[in-house]
C-alpha positions in Angstrom: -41.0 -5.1 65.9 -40.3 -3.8 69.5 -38.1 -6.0 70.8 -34.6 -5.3 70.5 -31.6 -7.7 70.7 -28.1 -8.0 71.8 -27.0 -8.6 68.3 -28.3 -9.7 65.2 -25.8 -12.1 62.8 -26.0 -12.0 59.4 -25.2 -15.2 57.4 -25.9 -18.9 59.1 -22.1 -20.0 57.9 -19.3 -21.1 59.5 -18.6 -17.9 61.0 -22.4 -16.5 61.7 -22.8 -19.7 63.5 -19.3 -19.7 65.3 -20.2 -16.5 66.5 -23.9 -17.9 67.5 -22.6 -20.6 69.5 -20.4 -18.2 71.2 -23.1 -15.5 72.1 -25.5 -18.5 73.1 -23.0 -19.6 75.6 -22.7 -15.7 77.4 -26.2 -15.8 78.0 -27.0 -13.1 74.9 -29.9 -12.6 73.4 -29.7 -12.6 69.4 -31.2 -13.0 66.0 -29.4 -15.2 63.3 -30.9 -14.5 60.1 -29.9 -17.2 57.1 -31.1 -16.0 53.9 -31.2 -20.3 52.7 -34.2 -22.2 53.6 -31.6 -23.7 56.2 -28.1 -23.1 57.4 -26.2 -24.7 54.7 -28.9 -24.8 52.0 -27.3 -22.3 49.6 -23.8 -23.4 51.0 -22.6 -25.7 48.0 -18.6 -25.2 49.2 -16.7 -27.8 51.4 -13.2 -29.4 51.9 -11.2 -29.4 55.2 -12.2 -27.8 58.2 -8.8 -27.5 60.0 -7.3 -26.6 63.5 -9.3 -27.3 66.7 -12.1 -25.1 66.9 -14.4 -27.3 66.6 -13.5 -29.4 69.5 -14.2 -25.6 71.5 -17.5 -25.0 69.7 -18.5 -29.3 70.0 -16.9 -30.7 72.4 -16.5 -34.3 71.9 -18.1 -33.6 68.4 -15.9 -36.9 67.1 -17.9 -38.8 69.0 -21.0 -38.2 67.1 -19.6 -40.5 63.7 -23.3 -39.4 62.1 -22.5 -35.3 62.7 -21.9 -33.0 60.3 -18.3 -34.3 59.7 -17.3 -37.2 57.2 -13.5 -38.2 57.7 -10.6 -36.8 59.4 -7.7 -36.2 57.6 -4.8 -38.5 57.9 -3.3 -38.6 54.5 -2.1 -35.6 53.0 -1.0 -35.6 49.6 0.1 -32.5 47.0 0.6 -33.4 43.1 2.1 -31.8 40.7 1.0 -32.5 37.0 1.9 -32.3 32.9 -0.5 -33.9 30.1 0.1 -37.3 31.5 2.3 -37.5 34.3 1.7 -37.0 38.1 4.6 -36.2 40.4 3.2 -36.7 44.2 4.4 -35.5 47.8 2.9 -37.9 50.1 2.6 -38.2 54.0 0.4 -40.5 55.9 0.7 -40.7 59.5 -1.0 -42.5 62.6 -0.3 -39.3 64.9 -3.2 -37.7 63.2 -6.1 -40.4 64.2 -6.0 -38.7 67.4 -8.8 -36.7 68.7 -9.9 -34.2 68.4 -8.7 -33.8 64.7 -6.3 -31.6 62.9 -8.9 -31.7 60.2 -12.0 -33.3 59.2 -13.4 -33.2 55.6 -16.8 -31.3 55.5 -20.1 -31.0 52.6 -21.3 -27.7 54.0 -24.6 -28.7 53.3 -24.3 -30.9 56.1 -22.3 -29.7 58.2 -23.7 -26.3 58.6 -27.3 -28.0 59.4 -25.7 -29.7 61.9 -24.1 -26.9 63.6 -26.7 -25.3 63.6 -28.8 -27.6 65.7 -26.2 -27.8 68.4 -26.7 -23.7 68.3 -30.0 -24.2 69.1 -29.3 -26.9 72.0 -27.4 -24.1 73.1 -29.9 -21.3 72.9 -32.3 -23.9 74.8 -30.0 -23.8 77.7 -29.5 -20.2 77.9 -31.9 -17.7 79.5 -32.9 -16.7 76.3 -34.4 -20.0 75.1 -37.1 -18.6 74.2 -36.1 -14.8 72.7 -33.1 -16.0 70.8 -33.8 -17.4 67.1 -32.3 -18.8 64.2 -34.6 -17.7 61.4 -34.1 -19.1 58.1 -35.2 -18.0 54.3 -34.8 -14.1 55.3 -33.1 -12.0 52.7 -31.5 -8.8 54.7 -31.9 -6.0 52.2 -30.0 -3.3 54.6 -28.1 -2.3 57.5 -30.0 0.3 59.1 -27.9 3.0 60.2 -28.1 5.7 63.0 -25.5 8.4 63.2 -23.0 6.1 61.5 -23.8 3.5 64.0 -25.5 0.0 63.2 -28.3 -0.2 65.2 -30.3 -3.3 62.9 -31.2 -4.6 59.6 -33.7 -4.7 57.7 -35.7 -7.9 55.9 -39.0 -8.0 54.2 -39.9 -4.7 54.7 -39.6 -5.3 58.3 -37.0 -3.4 60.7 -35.3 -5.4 63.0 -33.1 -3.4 65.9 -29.9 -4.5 68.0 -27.0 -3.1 70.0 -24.9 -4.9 67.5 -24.4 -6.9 64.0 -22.1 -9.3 63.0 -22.0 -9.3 59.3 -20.9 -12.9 58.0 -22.9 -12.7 54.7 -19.8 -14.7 52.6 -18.1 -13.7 50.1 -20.7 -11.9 48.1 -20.9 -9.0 51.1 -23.3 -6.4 49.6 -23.9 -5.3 53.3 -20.1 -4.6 53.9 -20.4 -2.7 50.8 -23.5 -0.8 52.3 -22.2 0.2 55.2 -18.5 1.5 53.4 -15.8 -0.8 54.7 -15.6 -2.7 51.7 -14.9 -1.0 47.6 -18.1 -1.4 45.9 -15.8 -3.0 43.4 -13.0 -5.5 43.6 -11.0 -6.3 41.2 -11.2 -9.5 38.8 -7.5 -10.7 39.5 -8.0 -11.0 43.4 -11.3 -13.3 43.3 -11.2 -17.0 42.2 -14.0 -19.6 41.2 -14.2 -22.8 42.5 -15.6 -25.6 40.7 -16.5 -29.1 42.1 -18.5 -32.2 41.4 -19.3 -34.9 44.2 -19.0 -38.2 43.0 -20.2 -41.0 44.4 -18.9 -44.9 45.1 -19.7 -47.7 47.2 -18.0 -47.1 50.4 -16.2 -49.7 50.4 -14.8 -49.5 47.2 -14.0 -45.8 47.9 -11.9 -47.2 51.1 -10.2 -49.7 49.0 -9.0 -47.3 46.6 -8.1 -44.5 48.5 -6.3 -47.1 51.4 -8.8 -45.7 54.3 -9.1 -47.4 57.3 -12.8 -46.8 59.4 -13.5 -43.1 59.2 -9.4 -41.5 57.6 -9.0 -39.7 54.9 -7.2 -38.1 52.7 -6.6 -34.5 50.8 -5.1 -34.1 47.5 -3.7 -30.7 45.9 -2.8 -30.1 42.2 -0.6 -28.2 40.6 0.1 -27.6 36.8 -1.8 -29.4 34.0 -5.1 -29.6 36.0 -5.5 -25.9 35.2 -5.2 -26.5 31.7 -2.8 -23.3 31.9 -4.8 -20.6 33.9 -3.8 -19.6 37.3 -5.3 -21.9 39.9 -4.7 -26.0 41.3 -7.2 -28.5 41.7 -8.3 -30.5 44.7 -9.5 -33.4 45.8 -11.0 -34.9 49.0 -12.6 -37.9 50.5 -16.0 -37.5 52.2 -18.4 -40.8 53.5 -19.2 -42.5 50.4 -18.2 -39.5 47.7 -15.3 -37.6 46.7 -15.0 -33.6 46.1 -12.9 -33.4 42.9 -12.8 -29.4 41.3 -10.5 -26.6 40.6 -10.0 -23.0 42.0 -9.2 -20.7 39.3 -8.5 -16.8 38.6 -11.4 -14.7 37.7 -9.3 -12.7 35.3 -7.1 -15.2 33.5 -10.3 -17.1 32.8 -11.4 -14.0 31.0 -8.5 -13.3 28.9 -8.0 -16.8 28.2 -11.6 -17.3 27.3 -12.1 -20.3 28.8 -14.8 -22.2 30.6 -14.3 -23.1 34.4 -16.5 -26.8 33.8 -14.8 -27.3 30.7 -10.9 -27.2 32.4 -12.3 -29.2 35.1 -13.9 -31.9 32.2 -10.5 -31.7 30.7 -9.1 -32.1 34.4 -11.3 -34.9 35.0 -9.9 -36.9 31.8 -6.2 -36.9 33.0 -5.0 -40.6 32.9 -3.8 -40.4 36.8 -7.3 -38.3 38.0 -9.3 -41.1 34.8 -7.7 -43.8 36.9 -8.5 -42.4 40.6 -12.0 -41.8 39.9 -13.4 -44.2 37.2 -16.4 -46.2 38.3 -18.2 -43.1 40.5 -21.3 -41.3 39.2 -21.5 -37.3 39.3 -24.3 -37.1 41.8 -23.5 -32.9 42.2 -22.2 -30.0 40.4 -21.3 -26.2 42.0 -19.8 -23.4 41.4 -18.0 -20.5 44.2 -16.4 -17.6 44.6 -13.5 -17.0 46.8 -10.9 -15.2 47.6 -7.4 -15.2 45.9 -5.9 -14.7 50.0 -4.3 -11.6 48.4 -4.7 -9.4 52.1 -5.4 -6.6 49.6 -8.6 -7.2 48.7 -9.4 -7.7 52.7 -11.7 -4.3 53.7 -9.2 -2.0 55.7 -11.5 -2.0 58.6 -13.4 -4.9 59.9 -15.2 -2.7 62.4 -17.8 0.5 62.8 -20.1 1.6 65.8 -22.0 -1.4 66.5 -20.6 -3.6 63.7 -17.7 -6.4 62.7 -17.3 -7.8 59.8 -15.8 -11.8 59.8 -15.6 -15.2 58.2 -15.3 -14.6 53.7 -17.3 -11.5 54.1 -13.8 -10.2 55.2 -11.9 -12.0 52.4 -10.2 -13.8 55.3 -9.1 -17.4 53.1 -5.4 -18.3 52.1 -3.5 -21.0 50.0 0.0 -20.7 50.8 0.8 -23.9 49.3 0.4 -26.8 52.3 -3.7 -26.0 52.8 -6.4 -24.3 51.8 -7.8 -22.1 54.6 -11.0 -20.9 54.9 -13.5 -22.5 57.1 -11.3 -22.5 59.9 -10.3 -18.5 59.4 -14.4 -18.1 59.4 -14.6 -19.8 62.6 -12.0 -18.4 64.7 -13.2 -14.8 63.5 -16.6 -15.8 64.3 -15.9 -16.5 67.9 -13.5 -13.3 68.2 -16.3 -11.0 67.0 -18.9 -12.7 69.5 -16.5 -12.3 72.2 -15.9 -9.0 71.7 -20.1 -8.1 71.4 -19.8 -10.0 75.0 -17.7 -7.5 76.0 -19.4 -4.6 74.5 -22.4 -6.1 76.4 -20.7 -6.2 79.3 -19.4 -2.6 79.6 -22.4 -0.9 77.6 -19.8 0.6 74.9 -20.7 -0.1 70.8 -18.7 2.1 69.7 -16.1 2.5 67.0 -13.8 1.7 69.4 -14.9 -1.0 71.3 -15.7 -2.6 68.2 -11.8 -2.1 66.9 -11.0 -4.9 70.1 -12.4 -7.0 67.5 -9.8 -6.6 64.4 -7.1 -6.2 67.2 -7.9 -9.6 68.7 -8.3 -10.9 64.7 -4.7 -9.1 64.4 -3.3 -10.7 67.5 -4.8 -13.9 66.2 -3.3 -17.2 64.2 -5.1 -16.1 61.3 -4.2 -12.8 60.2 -0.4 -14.0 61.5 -0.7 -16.7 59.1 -2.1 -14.1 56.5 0.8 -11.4 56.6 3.4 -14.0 57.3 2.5 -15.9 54.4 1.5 -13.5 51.8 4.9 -14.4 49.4 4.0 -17.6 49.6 0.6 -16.7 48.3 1.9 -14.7 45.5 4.4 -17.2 44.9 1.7 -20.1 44.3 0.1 -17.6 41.3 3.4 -17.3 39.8 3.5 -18.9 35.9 6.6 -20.3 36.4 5.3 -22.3 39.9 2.1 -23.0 38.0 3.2 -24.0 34.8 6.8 -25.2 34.1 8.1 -26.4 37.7 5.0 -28.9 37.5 6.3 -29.8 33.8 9.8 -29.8 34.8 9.1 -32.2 37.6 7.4 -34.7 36.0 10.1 -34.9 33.5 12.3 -35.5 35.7 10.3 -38.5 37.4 9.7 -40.1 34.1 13.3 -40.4 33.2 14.5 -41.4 36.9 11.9 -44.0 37.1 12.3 -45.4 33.8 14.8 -48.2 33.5 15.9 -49.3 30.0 18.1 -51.8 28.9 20.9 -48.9 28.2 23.5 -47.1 30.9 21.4 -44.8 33.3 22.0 -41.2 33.1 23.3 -39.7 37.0 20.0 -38.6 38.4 21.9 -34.6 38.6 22.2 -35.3 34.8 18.5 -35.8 34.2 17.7 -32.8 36.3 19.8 -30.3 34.0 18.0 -32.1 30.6 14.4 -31.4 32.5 15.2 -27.9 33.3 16.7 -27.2 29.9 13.5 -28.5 28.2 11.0 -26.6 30.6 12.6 -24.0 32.5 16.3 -22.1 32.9 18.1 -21.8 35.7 17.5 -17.9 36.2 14.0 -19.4 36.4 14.9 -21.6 39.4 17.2 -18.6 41.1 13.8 -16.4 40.8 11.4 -19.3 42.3 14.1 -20.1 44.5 14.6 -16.8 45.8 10.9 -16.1 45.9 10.3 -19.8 48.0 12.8 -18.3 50.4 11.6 -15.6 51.1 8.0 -17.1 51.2 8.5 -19.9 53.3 
């Protein structure tokens, strides 16, 4: 092919269209390439799509209720768990009905189809209407490489040539590999799997049970029993007429513990508070993903070569630091940071290595790899047996005796505390969680 573009993205995700959108609006003339038969199509993640990114990218997008969005998020709720008990943390709040959203609950499969047609509104008003393309059901095989500099990919035997690639391939980033910024291997105990089923309900019965009001809605975090003892938590959100219910669990303590991700998440499932919350729905999905731990180790060193950046999960850029987990709104914000800086690359004729570093310093600069180095004790923290497994025991002991009232004189509620930690925990436990949460937080 002779034609040669500004940039070619790799990956039609949150991030490959971010950057899209971005490149569409500065008048650049690109090639998205989606290996799916269409953005989303292999996408079989969702959850909360936080911050207000989107309300840049779409502005207004609330006020398309039939978009790629479900709820927003309103009701925020993190649950700690033994065998039969649930200990809950619960806010709810009008301040958040406000648009545009903190967060809105997102099925990927959706949602990315959507965005992507409001990329190509945007391509249709740009001088490159018609040179600019989103192509679908392409497979990239490799970066090609001149002098150490990107210069294209190929697909299909056929060569494709740019100034510039954005590489947001997801977490699976063979061409990150290829082109040296990322270890050919990472290790087990810094990647997760997540697991979820959609299941779905009448809508209004789904409103009635989970107290939403026109188009709220509510997150749910687990901690403790739903793991069934490896490291992980569960989750649970509420889309339109479903629910995502599933766990996100360590790679390696799966192995050594030589259990089954679907079978934790059956067990999960069977829990007489998560029985109760969704009895009545009907499985209507099952997937499987893997993600990042949001250990910043595993993250590729460099983000950047001549005429390349690397964003969104293909730069391991997710974290769980205990309030949220973050990941599609890391994958956008990197998206439009590497865009902007191809727009100014662009501008000044430069691809090199170092006008591709204005990229990662920009990232750097940026909420999300603050958010990242601030918060990586709280990360570690999180996959910490003791915050995993007996504070979540030790809680809900603790509840059932300070709820329960029985016809006999009531223990003082500081009394009930030492009898829980002396069943489950110690207190040099607590001084080391304690400690550890300080630092963290």
């Amino acid at each position: 092919m002779d034609e040669k573009f500004d940039c070619i993205i790799v990956g039609a995700g949150v991030a490959g269209l971010a950057a899209a959108m971005t490149l569409a609006r500065n008048n650049m003339k690109f090639l998205l390439i989606e290996k799916g038969e269409f953005p989303g199509a292999k996408n079989v993640s969702g959850g909360v799509l936080w911050g207000s990114d989107l309300a840049k990218l779409v502005p207004n997008y609330w006020e398309d209720e039939d978009g790629g969005w479900d709820r927003f998020i309103n009701h925020r709720r993190l649950t700690f768990m033994d065998d039969q008990s649930a200990f809950s943390v619960d806010f709810k709040s009008s301040h958040f009905n406000e648009a545009p959203y903190t967060g809105v609950v997102v099925l990927r499969s959706k949602f990315d189809r959507w965005l992507a047609d409001k990329v190509q509104e945007a391509i249709d008003a740009s001088d490159y209407a018609m040179d600019s393309f989103i192509a679908p059901n392409i497979l990239v095989e490799e970066v090609l490489l001149e002098d150490g500099k990107a210069v294209g990919i190929k697909a299909g035997g056929d060569e494709f040539y740019s100034d510039s690639v954005i590489l947001a391939e997801g977490v699976n980033n063979l061409l990150t590999r290829q082109v040296g910024l990322q270890d050919k291997y990472v290790p087990a105990d810094h990647m997760l799997t997540g697991v979820k089923e959609i299941i779905r309900y009448d809508q209004k019965v789904l409103e009635d049970r989970f107290q939403l009001n026109g188009l709220s809605g509510m997150s749910n975090e687990f901690v403790g029993y739903a793991t069934n003892g490896v490291e992980g938590g569960g989750f649970l959100y509420t889309n339109r007429d479903t629910i995502s219910i599933g766990l996100v669990l360590g790679l390696k303590d799966l192995r050594e513990k030589e259990q089954k991700p679907y079978d934790i998440l059956n067990e999960f499932k069977k829990h007489p508070v998560i029985a109760d919350t969704i009895r009545g729905g009907e499985v209507v999905e099952y997937s499987a993903h893997i993600v990042s731990s949001g250990d910043k180790r595993v993250m590729p060193k460099k983000l950047y070569m001549p005429g390349l950046v690397v964003c969104g999960e293909a730069a391991n850029l997710l974290m769980n630091a205990g309030k949220a987990i973050q990941g599609m709104d890391y994958a956008m914000r990197s998206g439009i940071i590497a865009a902007e800086a191809i727009v100014d690359a662009k501008k000044a004729s430069d691809f090199s290595e170092q006008a591709m570093k204005k990229y990662q310093d920009t990232l750097g600069n940026s909420y999300v790899m603050k958010d990242i180095n601030n918060f990586q004790d709280a990360v570690h923290l999180l996959h910490d047996p003791v915050m995993t497994q007996k504070m979540p025991n030790l809680i809900c002991d603790f509840g059932r005796n300070f709820f329960s009232i029985k016809n006999e004189p009531t223990p003082k509620s500081r009394d009930m505390l030492r009898g829980a930690i002396k069943r489950h925990a110690s207190y040099w436990d607590l001084m080391k969680i304690g400690a550890k949460g300080a630092k963290a937080l």
